[in-house]
N, C-alpha and C positions, 0 to 999 in steps of 0.2 A: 277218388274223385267224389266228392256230393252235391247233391243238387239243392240251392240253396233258394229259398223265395226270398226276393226284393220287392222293398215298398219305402214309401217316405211320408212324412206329413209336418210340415213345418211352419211356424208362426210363434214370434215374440210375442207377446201380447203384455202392453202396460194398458194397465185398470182405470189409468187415468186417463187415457186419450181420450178425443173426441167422438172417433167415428170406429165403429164394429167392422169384422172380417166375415162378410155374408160371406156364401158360394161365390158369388160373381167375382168377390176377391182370388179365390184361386183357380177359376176356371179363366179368368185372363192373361195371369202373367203381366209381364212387365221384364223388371231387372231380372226374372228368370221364368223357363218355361210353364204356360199353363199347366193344367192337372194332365195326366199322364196317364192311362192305361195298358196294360199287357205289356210286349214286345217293345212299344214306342217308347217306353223310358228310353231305353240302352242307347238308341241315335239320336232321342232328344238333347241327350244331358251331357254326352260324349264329350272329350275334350273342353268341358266348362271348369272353372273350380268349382267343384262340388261336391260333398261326398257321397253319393249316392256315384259319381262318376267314378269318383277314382278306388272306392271299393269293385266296382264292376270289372275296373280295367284290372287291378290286383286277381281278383277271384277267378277269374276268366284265365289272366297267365298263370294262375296255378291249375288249369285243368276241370274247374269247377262246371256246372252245367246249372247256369241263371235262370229261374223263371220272373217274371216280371209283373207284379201286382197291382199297385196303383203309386204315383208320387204326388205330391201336390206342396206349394209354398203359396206365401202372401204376403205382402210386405205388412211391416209391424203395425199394428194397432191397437185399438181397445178390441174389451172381448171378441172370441169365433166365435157366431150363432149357431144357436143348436143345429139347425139345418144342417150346414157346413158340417159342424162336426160326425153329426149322425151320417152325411153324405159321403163322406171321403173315409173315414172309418169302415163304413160298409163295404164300399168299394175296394177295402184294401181284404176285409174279412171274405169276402164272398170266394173273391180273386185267390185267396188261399186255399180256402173249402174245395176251388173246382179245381186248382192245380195238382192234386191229386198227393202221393206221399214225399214230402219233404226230408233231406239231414239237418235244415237249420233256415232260420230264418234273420234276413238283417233288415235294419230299417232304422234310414235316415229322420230325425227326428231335430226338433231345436231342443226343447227341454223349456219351456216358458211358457208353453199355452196354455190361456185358463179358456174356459167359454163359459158362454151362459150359465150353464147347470154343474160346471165343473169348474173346481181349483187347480186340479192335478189332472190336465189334458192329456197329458204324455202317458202318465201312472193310467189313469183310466185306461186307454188304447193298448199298451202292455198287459193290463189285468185280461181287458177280453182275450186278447188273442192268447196268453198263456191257457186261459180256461179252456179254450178252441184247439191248443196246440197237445197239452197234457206238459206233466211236470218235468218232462226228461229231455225234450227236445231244445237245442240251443238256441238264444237268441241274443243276436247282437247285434248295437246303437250303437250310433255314432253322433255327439251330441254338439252344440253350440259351449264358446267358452263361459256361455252367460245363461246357460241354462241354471234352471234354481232345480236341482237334484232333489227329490222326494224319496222317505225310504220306499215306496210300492216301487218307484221304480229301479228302484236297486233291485228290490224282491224279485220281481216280475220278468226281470232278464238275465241274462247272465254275463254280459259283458260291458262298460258303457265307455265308449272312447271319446273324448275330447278337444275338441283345439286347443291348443296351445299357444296361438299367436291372436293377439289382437291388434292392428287388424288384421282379422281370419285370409292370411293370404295360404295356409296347408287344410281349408277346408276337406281338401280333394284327395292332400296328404293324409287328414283324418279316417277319412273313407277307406283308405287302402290299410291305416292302422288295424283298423275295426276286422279288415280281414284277414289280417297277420296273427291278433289276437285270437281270432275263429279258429283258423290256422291250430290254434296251442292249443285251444278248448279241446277240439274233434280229438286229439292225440293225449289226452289227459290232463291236460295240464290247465292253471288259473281257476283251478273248482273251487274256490273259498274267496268271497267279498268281504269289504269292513269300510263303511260310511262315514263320515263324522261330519257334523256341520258346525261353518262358522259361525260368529256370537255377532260377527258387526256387516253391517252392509258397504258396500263398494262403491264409490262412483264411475259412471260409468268412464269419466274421462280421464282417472286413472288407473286406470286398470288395463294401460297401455301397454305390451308386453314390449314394445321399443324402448321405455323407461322405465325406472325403479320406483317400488319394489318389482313389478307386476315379472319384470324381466329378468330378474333372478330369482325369484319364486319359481318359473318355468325350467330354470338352468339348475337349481338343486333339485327338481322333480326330473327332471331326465340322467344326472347324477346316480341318486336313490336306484330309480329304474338300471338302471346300467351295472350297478354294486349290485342288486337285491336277484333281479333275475325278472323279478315281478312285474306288472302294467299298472300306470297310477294314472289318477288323472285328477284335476283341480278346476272345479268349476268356480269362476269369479262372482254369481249368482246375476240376475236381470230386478236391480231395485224397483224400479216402479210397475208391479206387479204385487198388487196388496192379497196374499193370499198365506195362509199358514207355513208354505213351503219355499218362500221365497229371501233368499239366501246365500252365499257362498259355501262349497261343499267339499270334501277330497272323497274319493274312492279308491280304493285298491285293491288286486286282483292277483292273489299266491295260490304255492303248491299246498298251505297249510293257514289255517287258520290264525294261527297265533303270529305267523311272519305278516301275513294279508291287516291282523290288527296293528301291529304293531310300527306297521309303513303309515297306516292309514292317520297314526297318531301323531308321529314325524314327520311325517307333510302338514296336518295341522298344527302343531304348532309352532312350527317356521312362517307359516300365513300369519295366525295370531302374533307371531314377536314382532311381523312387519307393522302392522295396525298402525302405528301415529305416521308411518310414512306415505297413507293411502290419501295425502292432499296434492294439491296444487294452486296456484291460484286463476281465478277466474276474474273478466273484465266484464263493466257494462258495455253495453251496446256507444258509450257518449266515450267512456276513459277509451276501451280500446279502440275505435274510430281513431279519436284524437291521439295513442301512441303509434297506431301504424301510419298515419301519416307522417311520424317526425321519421321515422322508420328508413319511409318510402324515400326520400328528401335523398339517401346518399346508399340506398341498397339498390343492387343490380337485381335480383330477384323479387318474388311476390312476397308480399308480409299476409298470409293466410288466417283468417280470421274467423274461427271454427262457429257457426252458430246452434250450437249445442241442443238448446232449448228445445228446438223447434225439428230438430232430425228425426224423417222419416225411418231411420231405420232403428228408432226404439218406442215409435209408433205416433210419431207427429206426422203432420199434413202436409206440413214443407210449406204452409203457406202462408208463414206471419210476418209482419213488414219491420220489426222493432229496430233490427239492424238494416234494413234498407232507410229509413228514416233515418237514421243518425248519420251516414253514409250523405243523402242528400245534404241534410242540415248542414253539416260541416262538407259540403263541393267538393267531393273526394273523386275530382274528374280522372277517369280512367278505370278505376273501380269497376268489378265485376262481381253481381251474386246471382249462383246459382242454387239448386234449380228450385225455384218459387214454384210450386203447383198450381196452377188455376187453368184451370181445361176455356173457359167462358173467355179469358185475357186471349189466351190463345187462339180460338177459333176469330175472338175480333180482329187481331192481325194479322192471319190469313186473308181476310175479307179482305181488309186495305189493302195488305201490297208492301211488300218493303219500298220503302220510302216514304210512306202513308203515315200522317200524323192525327193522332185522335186525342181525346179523355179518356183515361184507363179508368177502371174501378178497381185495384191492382191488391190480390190476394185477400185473406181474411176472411176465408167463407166457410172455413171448418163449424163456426157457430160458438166456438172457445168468448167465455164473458169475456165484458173490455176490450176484444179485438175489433179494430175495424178496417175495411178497406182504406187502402189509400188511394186518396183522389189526384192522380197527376197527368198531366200533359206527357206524351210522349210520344216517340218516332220507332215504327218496325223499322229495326235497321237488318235483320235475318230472318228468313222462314226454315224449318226444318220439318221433318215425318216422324222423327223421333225415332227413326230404326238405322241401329248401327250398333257395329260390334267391342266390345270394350277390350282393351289390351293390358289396362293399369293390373299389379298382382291380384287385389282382392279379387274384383270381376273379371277375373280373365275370361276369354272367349265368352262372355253371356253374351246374347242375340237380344240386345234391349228393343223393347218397343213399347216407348213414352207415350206415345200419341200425337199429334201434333206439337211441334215448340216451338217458340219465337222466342229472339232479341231485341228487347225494346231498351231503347236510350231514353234518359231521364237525367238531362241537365247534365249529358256527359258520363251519367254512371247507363252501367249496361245491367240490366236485369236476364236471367236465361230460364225462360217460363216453358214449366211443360205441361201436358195433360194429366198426365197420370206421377205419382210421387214414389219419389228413390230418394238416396242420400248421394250429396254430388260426390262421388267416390272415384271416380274416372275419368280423367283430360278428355276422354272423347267425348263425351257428354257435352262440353264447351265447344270443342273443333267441329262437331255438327253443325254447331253453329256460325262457325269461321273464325271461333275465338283462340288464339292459341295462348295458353294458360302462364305461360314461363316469361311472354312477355308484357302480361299484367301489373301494374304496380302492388296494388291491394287486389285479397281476394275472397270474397265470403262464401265461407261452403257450409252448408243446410247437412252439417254430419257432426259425431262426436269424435268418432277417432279411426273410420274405416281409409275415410281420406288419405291418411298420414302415408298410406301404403303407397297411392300414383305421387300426389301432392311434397309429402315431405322431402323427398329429391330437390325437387326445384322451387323452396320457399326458402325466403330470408329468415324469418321468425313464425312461429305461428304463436298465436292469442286466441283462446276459450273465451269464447263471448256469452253471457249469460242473461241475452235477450229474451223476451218474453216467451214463451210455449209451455206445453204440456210435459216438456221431460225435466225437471228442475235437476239444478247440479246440485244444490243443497237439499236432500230427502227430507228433510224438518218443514219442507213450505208442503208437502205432500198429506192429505187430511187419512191416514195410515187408520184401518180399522180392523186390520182382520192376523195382523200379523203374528208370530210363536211369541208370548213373552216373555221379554228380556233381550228381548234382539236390538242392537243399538242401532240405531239409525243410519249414524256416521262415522266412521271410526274416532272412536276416543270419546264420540257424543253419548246423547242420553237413553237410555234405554226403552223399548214400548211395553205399557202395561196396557192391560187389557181393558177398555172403557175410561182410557185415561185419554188426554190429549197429547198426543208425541210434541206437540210445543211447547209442554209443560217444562 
């Protein structure tokens, strides 16, 4: 049996967004629990998907004896402020120092955070505590599928596991890998790493593991694994995240050096040979409106309308109107989109009252150029608290609390506004509101692809909308400065040089 310290610290962070990840961001929670101390991980996070949950639930049935450091997440944004960073870091260092002699330590991590002063969030956080821990002691991550892998952080641990599915519905499954792996470290085995990074960047909305390539890249990677003996793992990288490390990656994890290289080589270049199939196509906000309505005319199901751009959970606001606009314009009565962010819309119709009709000043207030509210007459037609429990796979069991939310009508379309912003990833999120999602015509959800997980079930078609925000589907509209040279933007596209313009 070993006694293993637990910890977590988690945040995507695109460089472009609008708004930073103070402390208040992860001392509130939301789509999942606030910051976390001591003991209180273990029954905060229990039965969620998550992995910090299902490494616990794994380590524990093998006998292991858990100490419990600090966790903390935040939903996606621009930069974590130093504050933050220095706050919850500490928290997790100290929390180490006083629990006195450890066999190993694990920790839940995204693999994407930059902050203020830092490119490599993750890498940093591993360097201290290796230096804290000394060179012999294990440590093992469990990572996001869109973490952008750094070699410090290959360096700096010794094991780094995964997800696999996009969307992350075995987050939880990850967590319990990571302690399966620990598992074979403690007993000898997986001592030799070997890195390699990809040449091109990924969009995020294909990099779907429900479609190809992204879903047979993961079924030759569990193949390999399966023949080799070895642990691999394939990070699809987090493109709008302008930092030298930012990227798709493979790792791999043998009893020898030379097999550990030579997997690491084989998984890349099976990615690389996929390269010209990482597209899809994308609709405006006006083509796709006007194809899901011919759609709607004779489908028994919702025609789902992804609004890409603007998803909070690759660090947009959830608040921009581009696709509710074309929605109006074209009377797409029955229509529902969720969840718009605006705390301000919401406490206004609470004031009123369901039934109560006012002027909305309806989203737009991230501060993003060229956006602006839109000004429409409308009706609360629902109030909600914004707490309820999710059941769809990605978010299973999370204990959301949005803030206050309302359902305001707008000429027949329903809008489903919250306080606080998530990606509409789970039917309940609407049934809060009395909406039930399946019997929807059209249906726009403020996600790129976590959705597909409750949603794709019961959708006619879905459509990528490429409505305005801060997460472009085409990385070339992104003003790229910092990135490794040579790294191609898009698959097949053009390569970044350094002090060159990537739209060159």
């Amino acid at each position: 049996m070993a006694r293993i310290a637990v910890g977590g610290f988690q945040h995507e962070t695109n460089t472009f967004a609008p708004t930073k990840a103070g402390l208040e961001a992860f001392l509130q929670g939301g789509a999942w629990p606030g910051l976390l101390e001591g003991e209180a991980i273990f029954p905060a996070t229990r039965g969620i998907n998550l992995p910090v949950a299902g490494f616990c639930e794994a380590a524990a049935a093998a006998g292991h004896d858990l100490v419990g450091l600090a966790w903390a997440a935040a939903e996606p944004s621009d930069v974590v402020t130093e504050r933050a960073f220095e706050t919850i870091a500490g928290k997790i260092s100290d929390r180490l120092a006083a629990a006195g002699p450890v066999d190993a330590l694990y920790l839940d991590l995204h693999g994407a955070m930059v902050t203020e002063q830092l490119a490599d969030g993750e890498g940093e956080l591993l360097r201290r505590l290796r230096m804290q821990l000394g060179p012999d002691l294990p440590i093992a991550v469990s990572l996001d599928l869109h973490a952008n892998v750094s070699e410090e952080m290959v360096a700096e641990s010794n094991l780094l596991a995964i997800y696999r599915t996009y969307p992350h519905i075995d987050m939880a499954e990850t967590g319990a890998l990571a302690a399966a792996w620990l598992e074979r470290y403690l007993a000898g085995g997986l001592r030799h790493a070997a890195y390699r990074q990809i040449p091109f960047l990924i969009p995020l909305t294909t990099g779907c593991t429900d479609l190809e390539p992204a879903g047979g890249l993961y079924a030759t990677l569990a193949r390999m694994e399966l023949e080799s003996g070895a642990a691999l793992s394939f990070a699809c990288g987090f493109a709008p995240a302008d930092t030298p490390v930012c990227g798709p990656s493979v790792v791999a994890y043998a009893d020898s050096a030379a097999q550990a290289g030579e997997l690491a080589e084989a998984l890349a270049a099976a990615v690389e040979a996929a390269e010209p199939d990482f597209a899809a196509p994308v609709y405006s906000p006006e083509d796709g409106v006007a194809k899901a309505l011919r759609i709607a005319k004779e489908a028994r199901r919702p025609v789902v309308l992804a609004d890409t751009q603007d998803n909070p959970g690759a660090g947009g606001n959830g608040d921009s109107v581009g696709l509710l606009q074309a929605l109006i314009a074209q009377a797409a009565k029955g229509a529902v989109l969720g969840l718009l962010n605006d705390p301000g819309c919401a406490e206004q119709a609470h004031v009123l009252g369901v039934g109560g009709k006012a002027r909305f000043s309806l989203g737009a207030k991230s501060g993003i150029p060229g956006h602006r509210p839109l000004e429409v007459e409308a009706k609360v037609a629902a109030l909600g608290d914004g707490r309820f429990v999710c059941t769809g796979p990605f978010s299973l069991g999370s204990r959301m609390d949005l803030g206050r939310m309302a359902l305001l009508d707008i000429e027949g379309i329903s809008v489903a506004v919250s306080s606080r912003k998530t990606q509409a990833a789970d039917k309940e999120m609407f049934r809060h509101l009395g909406v039930e999602p399946v019997a929807v015509p059209i249906l726009g959800l403020k996600s790129s692809v976590h959705f597909r997980a409750d949603f794709a079930p019961i959708a006619e078609e879905i459509l990528v909308i490429a409505a305005p925000g801060p997460n472009p589907v085409d990385h070339l509209q992104l003003d790229y400065k910092r990135l490794r040279p040579g790294l191609r933007l898009m698959p097949m596209g053009p390569r970044f040089a350094q002090g060159d313009s990537p739209r060159a």
